[in-house]
C-alpha positions as CSV (number, residue, x, y, z in Angstrom):
1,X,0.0,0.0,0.0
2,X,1.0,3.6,-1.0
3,X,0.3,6.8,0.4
4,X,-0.7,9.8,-2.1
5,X,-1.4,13.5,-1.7
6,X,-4.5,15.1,-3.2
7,X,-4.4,19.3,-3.3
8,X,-7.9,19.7,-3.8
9,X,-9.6,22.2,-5.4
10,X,-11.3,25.3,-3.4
11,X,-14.1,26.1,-5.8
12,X,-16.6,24.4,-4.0
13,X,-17.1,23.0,-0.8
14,X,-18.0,19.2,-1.1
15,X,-17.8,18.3,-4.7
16,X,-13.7,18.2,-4.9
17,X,-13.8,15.5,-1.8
18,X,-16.8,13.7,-3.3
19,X,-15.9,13.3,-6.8
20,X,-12.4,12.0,-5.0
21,X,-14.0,9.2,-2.9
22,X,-16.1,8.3,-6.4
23,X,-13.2,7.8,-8.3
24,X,-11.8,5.7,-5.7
25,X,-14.4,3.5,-5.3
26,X,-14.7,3.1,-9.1
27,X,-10.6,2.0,-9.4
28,X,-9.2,1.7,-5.6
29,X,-12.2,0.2,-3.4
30,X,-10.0,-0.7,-0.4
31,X,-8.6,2.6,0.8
32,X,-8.6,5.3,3.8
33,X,-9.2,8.5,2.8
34,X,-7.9,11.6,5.3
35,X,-8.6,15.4,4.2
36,X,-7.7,18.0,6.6
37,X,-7.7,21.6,5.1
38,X,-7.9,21.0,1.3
39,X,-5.9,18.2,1.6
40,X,-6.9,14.8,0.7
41,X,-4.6,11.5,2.2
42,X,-4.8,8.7,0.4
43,X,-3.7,5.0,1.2
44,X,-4.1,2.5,-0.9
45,X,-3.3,0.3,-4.3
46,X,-2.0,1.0,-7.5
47,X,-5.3,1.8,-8.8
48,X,-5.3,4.4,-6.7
49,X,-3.1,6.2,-9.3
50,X,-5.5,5.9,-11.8
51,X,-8.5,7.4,-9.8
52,X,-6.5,10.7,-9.2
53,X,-5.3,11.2,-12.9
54,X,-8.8,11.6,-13.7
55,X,-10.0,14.4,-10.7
56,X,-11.1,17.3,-12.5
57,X,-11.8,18.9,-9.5
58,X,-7.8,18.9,-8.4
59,X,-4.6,21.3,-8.6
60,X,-2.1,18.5,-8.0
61,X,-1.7,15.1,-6.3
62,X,1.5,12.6,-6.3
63,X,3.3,10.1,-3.7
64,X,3.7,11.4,-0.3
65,X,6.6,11.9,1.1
66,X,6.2,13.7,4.9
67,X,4.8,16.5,6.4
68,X,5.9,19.5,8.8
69,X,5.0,22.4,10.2
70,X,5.5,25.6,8.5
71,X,8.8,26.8,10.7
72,X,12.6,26.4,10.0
73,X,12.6,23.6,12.6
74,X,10.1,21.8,10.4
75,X,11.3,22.9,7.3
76,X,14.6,21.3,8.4
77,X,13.0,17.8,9.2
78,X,11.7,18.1,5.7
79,X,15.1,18.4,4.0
80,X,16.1,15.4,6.0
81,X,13.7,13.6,4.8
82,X,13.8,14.5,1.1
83,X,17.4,13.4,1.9
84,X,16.4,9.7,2.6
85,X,13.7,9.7,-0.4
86,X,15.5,10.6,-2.9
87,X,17.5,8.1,-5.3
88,X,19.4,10.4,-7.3
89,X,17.8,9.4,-10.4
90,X,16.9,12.2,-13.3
91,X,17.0,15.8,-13.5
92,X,14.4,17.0,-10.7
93,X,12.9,20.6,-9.8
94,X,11.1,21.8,-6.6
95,X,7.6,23.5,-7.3
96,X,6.1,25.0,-4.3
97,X,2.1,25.9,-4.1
98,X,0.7,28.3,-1.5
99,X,-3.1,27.5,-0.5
100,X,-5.3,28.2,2.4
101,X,-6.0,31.2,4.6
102,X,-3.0,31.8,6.3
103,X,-0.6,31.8,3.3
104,X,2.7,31.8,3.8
105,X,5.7,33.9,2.5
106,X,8.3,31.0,3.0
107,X,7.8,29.1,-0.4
108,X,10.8,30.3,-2.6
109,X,13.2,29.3,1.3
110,X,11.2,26.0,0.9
111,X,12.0,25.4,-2.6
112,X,15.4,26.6,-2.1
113,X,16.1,24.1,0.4
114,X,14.4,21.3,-0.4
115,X,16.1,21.3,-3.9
116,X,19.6,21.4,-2.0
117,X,18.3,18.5,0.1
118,X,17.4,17.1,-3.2
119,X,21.1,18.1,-5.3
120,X,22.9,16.4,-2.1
121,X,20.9,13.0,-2.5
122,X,22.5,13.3,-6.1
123,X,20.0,14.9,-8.2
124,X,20.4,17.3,-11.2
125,X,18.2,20.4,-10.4
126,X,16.5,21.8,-14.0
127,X,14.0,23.9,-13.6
128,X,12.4,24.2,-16.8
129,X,12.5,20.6,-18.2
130,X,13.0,18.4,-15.2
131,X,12.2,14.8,-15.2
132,X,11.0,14.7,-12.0
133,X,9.1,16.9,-9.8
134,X,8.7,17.3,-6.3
135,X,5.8,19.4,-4.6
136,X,5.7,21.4,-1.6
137,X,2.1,22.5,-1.0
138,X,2.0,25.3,1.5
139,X,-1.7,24.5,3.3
140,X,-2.1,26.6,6.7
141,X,0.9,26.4,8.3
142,X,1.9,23.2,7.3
143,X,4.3,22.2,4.1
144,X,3.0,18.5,2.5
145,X,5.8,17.3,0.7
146,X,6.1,14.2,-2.6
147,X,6.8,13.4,-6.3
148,X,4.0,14.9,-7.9
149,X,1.7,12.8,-10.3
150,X,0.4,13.5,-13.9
151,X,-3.0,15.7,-13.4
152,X,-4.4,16.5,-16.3
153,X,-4.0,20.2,-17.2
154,X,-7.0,21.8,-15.8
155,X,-6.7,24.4,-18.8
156,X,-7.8,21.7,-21.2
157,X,-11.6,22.6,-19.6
158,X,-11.4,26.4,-20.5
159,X,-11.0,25.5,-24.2
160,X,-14.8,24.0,-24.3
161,X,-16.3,26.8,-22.0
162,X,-19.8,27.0,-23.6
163,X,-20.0,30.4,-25.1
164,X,-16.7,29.6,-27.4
165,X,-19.1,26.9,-28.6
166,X,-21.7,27.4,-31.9
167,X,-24.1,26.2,-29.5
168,X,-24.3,27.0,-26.1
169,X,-26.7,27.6,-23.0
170,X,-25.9,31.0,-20.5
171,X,-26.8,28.8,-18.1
172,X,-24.7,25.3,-19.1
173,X,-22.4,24.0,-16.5
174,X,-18.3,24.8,-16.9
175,X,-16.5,21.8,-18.6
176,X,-14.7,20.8,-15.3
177,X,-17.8,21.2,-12.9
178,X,-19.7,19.0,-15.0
179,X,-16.6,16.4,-15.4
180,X,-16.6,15.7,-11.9
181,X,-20.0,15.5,-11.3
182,X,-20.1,12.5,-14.3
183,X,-17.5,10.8,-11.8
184,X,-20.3,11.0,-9.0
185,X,-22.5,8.1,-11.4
186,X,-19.3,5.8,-10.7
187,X,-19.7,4.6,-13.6
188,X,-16.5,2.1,-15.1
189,X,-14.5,3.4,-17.4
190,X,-16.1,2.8,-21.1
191,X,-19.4,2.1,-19.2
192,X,-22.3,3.8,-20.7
193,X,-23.5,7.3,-19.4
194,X,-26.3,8.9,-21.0
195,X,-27.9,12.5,-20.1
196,X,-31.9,12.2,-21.0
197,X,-31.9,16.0,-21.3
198,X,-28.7,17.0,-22.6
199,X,-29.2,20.3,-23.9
200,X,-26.5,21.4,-25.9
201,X,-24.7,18.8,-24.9
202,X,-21.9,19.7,-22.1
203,X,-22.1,16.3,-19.9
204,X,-22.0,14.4,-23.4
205,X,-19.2,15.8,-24.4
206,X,-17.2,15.7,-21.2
207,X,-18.2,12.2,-21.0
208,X,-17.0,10.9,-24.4
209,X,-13.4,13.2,-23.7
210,X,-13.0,11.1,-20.2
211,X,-13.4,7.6,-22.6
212,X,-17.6,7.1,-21.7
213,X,-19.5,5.5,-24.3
214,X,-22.1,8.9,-24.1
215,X,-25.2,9.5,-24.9
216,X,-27.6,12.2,-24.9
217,X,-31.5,12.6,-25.4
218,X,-33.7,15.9,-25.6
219,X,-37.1,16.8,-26.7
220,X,-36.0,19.3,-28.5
221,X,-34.6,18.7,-32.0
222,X,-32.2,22.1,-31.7
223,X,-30.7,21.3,-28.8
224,X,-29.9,17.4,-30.1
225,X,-28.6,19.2,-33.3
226,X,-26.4,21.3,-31.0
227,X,-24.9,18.2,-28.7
228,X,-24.4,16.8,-32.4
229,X,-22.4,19.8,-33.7
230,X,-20.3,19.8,-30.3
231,X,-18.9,16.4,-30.7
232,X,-18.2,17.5,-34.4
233,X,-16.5,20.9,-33.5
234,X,-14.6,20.1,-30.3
235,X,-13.0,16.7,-31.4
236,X,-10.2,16.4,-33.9
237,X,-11.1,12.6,-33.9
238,X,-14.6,11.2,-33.8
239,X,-16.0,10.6,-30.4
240,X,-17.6,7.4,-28.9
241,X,-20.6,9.3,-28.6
242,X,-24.5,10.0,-30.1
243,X,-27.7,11.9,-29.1
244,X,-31.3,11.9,-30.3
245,X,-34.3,13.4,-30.3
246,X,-37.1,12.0,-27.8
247,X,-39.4,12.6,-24.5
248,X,-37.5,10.6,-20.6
249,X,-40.4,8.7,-20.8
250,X,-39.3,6.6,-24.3
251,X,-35.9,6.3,-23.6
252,X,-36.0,3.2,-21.6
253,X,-37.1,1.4,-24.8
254,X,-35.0,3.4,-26.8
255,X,-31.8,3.2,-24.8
256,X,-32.1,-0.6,-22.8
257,X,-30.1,-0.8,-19.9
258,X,-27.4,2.2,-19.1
259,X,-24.8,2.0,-16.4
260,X,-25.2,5.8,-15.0
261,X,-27.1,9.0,-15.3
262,X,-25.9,12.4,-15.5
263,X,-28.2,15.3,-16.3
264,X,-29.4,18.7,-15.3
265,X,-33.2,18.3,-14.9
266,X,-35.7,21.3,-16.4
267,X,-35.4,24.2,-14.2
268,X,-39.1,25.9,-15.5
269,X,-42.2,24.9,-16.8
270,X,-41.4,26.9,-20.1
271,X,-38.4,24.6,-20.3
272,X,-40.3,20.8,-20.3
273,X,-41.1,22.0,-24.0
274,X,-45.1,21.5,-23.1
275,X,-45.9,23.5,-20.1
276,X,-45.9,20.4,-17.9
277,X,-45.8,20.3,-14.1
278,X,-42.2,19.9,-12.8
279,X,-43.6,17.4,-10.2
280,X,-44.9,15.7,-12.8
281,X,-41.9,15.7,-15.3
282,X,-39.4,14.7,-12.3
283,X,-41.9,11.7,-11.4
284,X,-42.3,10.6,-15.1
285,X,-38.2,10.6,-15.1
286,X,-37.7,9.1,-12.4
287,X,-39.5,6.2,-13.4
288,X,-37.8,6.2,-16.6
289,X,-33.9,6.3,-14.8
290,X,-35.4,3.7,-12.7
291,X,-36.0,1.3,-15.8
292,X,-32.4,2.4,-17.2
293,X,-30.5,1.7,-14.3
294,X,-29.5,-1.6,-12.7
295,X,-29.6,-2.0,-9.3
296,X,-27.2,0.1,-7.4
297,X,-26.7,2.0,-10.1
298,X,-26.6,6.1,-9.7
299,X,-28.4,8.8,-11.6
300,X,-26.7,12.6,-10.6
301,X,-29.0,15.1,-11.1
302,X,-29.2,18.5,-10.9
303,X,-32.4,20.2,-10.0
304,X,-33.9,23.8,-9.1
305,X,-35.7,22.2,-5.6
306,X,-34.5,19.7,-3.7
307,X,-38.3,19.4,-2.6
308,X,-38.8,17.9,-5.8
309,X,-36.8,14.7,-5.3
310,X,-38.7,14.4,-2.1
311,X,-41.1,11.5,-3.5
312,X,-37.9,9.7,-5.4
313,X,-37.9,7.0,-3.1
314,X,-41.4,5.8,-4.1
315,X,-40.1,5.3,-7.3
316,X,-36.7,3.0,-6.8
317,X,-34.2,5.4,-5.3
318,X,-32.1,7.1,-2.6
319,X,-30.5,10.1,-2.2
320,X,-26.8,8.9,-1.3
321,X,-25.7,12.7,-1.8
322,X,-26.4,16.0,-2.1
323,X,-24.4,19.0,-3.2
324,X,-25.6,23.2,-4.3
325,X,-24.1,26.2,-5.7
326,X,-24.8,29.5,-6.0
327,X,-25.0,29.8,-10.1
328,X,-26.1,33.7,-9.8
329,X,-28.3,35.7,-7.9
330,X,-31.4,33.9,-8.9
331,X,-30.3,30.6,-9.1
332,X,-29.1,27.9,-6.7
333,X,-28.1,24.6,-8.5
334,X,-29.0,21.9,-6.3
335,X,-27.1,18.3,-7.3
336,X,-28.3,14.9,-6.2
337,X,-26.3,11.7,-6.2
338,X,-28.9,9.1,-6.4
339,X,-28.6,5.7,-6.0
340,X,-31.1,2.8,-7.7
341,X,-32.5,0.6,-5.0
């Protein structure tokens, strides 16, 4: 077993640490998890690795290697120990990240001394093309040191912000909030995720980018034509991916069996496409996730009142989960993690 250091991201306050613990009980069931200030502690398998290379909700993660107080007394322990880790092996470079409230001005003495901890265990320092890198994450008066991992660039999201899109929604979700809320459906990698009322297309997309076999549904044809012409544009290759036109309520015949659910349910009667009651809508999809899903199988949804998901349980599931944001003034996006009984 191997111990590994998860930054997590501040953006919100209980997606980064759920779509953490989702990921690990997808690739690395038999773990502990620890999180203490925006820090996630991780021991477990090798698959552990491959749960963290996915976060989207992240700024680094790698082995860990010890941790100290923020003081020269602990900084010195920390030097000792980079010291004993080290092999020597490869060109290696120091990268220090201050987070928290209390952030502290010591980061360029840490990086200075750690990378001379570092160059005595036998290591070439380069800092611009380093094989190796270890991290000192700065986190309220504490340093966490390691060898940091390969995350993902998180600026791979900002490229498919909706309005640089030919289609898009004011409303739709930012490309890295709604790739960790498709982790929440724990859903295997190349399992099939399908959003009923996909819109133009955002959880489809991110789903077929993060290897999904995704699909999409909406009732109305425009939307469906833009989820088609965002897997065309975004892609240089063509994506495992499709959507078409239909009403929740067909889709079970349509779709068969799925292995998760991911969508952002109507927020208005004006947008069910026939003036229908939400209550009514969110019942008649419920039943219809509830025929998709297998057992134990999740459907995240977001939702403009949780007291709409009150009568879910009637109909095959629990809420396992729930998460909100403040999207603007107006609107609070309530999510739901819910799990088929």
């Amino acid at each position: 077993m191997d111990t590994w250091a998860v930054l997590l991201s501040g953006e919100h306050a209980t997606l980064p640490e759920a779509e953490l613990r989702a990921l690990l009980g997808v690739h690395a069931p038999s773990t502990t998890v620890r999180v203490e200030a925006g820090v996630a502690h991780v021991r477990g398998p090798a698959g552990v690795a491959t749960a963290l290379a996915r976060m989207a909700l992240a700024h680094a993660w790698g082995r860990f290697w010890a941790e100290e107080l923020d003081t020269p007394e602990g900084l010195a322990a920390l030097a000792a120990e980079v010291r004993r880790a080290c092999d020597g092996r490869g060109s290696l470079a120091v990268v220090s990240q201050r987070m928290g409230h209390t952030k502290s001005g010591n980061s360029l003495v840490v990086e200075r001394t750690l990378g001379a901890a570092a160059r005595d265990a036998g290591h070439r320092i380069d800092l611009k093309t380093p094989e190796r890198t270890l991290f000192a994450w700065l986190v309220d008066g504490r340093v966490v040191v390691g060898e940091q991992g390969a995350l993902a660039g998180r600026s791979r999201f900002e490229e498919r912000v909706s309005d640089k899109r030919a289609h898009f929604s004011p409303i739709a979700l930012h490309p890295r909030r709604a790739a960790s809320l498709l982790h929440l459906a724990r859903v295997p990698p190349g399992g099939r995720l399908y959003d009923p009322f996909c819109g133009t297309g955002t959880f489809v997309l991110e789903a077929a980018l993060d290897g999904y076999d995704a699909w999409g549904s909406d009732l109305d044809p425009w939307m469906v034509q833009g989820t088609m012409t965002t897997l065309t544009d975004v892609a240089a290759e063509p994506l495992l991916a499709n959507a078409f036109v239909a009403d929740v309520a067909d889709t079970p015949r349509l779709m068969g069996r799925v292995d998760g659910i991911v969508t952002d349910l109507p927020y208005g009667r004006a947008s069910t496409g026939h003036g229908e009651e939400m209550a009514d809508l969110y019942g008649r999809a419920f039943d219809a996730f509830a025929a998709l899903l297998p057992p134990g199988g999740h459907a995240v949804v977001g939702h403009s009142d949780p007291a709409l998901l009150d009568p879910i349980e009637s109909r095959g599931f629990r809420i396992v989960e729930r998460h909100a944001e403040r999207a603007h003034r107006s609107l609070t996006r309530h999510f739901a993690v819910c799990r088929r009984l």
